[in-house]
C-alpha positions as CSV (number, residue, x, y, z in Angstrom):
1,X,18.6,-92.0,-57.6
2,X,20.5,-93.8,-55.1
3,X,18.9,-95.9,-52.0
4,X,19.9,-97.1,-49.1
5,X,20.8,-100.6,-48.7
6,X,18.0,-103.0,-48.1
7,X,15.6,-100.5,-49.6
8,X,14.3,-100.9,-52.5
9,X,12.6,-97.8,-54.7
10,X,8.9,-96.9,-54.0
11,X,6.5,-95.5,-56.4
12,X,4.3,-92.6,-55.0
13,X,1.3,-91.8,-56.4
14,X,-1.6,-89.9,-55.8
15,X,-4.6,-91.0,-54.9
16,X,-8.1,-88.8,-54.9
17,X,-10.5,-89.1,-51.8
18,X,-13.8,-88.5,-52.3
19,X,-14.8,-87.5,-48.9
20,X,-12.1,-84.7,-49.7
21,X,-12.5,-83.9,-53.1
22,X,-14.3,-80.9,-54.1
23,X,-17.2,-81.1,-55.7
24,X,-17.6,-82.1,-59.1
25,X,-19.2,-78.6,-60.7
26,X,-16.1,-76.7,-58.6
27,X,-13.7,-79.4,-59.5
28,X,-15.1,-78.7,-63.8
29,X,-14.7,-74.7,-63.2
30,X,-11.2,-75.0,-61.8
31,X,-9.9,-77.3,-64.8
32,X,-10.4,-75.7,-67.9
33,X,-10.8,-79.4,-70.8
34,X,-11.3,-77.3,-73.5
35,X,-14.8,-79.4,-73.8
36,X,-18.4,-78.0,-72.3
37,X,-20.8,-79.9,-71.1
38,X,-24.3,-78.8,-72.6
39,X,-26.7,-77.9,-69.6
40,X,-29.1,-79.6,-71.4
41,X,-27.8,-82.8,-70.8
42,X,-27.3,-82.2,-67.0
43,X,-31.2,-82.5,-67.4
44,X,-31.2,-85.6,-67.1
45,X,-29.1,-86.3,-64.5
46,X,-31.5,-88.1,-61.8
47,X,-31.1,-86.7,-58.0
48,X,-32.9,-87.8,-54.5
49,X,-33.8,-85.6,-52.5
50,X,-34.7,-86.0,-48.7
51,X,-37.8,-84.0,-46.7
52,X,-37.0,-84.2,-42.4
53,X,-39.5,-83.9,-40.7
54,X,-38.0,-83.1,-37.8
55,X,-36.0,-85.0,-35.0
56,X,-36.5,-86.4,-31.7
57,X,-33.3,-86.8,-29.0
58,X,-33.4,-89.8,-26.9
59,X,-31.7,-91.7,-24.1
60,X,-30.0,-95.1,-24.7
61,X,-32.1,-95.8,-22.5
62,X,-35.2,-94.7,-24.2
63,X,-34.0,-96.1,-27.8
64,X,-33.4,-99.6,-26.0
65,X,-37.3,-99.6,-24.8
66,X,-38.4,-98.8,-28.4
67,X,-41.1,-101.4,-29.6
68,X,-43.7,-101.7,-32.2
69,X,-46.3,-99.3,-31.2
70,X,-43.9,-96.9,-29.5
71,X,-44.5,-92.6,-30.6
72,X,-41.7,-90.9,-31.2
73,X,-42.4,-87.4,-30.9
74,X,-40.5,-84.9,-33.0
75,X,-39.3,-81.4,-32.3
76,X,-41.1,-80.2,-35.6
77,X,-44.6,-78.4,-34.9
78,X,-47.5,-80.0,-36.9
79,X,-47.9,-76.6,-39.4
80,X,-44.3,-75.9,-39.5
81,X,-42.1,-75.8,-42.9
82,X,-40.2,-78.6,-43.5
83,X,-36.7,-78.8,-44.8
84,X,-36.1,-79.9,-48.3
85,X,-32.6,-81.3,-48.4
86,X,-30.0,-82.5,-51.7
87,X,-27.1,-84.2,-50.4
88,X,-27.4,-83.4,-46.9
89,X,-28.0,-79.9,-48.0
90,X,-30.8,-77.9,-47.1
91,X,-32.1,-76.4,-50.8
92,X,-35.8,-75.3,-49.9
93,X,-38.3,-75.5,-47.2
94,X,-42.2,-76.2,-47.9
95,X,-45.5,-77.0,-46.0
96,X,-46.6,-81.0,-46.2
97,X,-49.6,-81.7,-48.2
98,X,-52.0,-84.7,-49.1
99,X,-51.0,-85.3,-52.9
100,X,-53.8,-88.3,-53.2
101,X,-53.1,-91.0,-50.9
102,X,-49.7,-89.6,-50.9
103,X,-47.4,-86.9,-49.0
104,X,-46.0,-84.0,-51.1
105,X,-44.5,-80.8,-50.4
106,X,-45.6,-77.6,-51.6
107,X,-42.2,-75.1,-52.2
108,X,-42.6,-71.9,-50.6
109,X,-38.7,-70.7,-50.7
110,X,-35.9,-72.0,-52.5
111,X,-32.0,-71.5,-51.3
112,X,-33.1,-71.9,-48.0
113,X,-30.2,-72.2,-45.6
């Protein structure tokens, strides 16, 4: 291949950006390896999951003024089903619950949306 004078060749190559990627199970159906994965050992794959509560909106004002003792009151009703979320995902709701000297969340749907 030929180039201009003064320019010298350039390698292009491609790189993979994980805020665009696909995700990894979608990503594993659309490549076909040859090799499985047993479910079994997806097992023991550790997640995090997140409970919200709910949310309050503020001023810049308001935030600004925010000191120890201040109450934030959220938009979530005392009794009211909580979200249950995996990666930013809501994947359940459920009602809070003492577990001990704990919180916990009892399920009460899954695939929530």
């Amino acid at each position: 291949m030929n180039t201009p004078l003064g320019v010298s060749k350039i390698d292009i190559m491609q790189i993979d950006l994980p805020e665009h990627a696909a995700p990894a199970a979608e990503r594993a159906a659309a490549e076909p390896s040859g090799q499985r994965i047993p479910l079994d050992m997806l097992g023991e794959i550790a997640v995090e999951v997140e409970i919200q509560l709910g949310t309050a909106r503020l001023t810049v004002k308001e935030l600004m003024a925010l000191q120890a003792g201040s109450l934030l009151t959220l938009d979530q009703h005392l009794l009211q089903d909580v979200d249950v979320l995996l990666n930013e995902r809501v994947v359940a709701r459920g009602e809070v619950v003492a577990v001990g000297d704990r919180f916990g969340v009892r399920i009460k749907e899954l695939g929530a949306a």
